[in-house]
N, C-alpha and C positions, 0 to 999 in steps of 0.2 A: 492562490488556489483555483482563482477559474480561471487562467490557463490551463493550468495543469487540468482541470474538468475539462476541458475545452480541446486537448489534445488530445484525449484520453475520447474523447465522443469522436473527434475526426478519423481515429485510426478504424476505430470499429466501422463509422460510416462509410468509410472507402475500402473497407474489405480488408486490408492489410493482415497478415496470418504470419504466424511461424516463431519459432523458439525466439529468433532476435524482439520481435514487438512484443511476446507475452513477459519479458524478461524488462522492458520498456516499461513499461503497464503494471508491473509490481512494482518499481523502483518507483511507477510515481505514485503505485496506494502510500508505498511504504513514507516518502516523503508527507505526501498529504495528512495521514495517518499522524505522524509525527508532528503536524501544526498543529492538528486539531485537538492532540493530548496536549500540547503545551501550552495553546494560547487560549484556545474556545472552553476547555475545562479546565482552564488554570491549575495545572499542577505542575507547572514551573517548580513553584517553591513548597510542595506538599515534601513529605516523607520518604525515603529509598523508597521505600515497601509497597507503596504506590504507584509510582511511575515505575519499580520493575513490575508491576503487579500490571499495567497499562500498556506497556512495552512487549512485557511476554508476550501476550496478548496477543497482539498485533503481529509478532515477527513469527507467533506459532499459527495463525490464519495466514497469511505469507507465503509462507514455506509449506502448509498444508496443501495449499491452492497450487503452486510451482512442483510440488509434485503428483500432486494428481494429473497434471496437463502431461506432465512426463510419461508416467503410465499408460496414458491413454493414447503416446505417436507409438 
């Protein structure tokens, strides 16, 4: 995970723009996102209804944010 922080700080530091990096930059929330529901709040082995309930979540801020960037070129 802190790479992935750590790449995720160099792109913004150096200015980098554009559909290909913002589409870069959700695949790595999304990844991140993904440790930290499985391993930091242990819901590996919790309930369906949880982890879809943690998941949705997550891939519907996502996809919020991916399109909002769209609207706005």
């Amino acid at each position: 995970m802190l790479v992935l922080t750590m790449m995720t700080y160099a792109i913004g530091k150096l200015g980098y723009s554009g559909l290909n990096m913002i589409f870069l930059l959700l695949v790595t929330v999304i990844i991140k996102g993904v440790i930290i529901i499985r391993e930091y709040m242990e819901l590996r082995g919790v309930s369906f209804l949880w982890r879809a309930i943690m998941y949705g979540w997550l891939w519907v801020v996502t996809i919020a944010i991916a399109i909002a960037y769209m609207l706005s070129l």
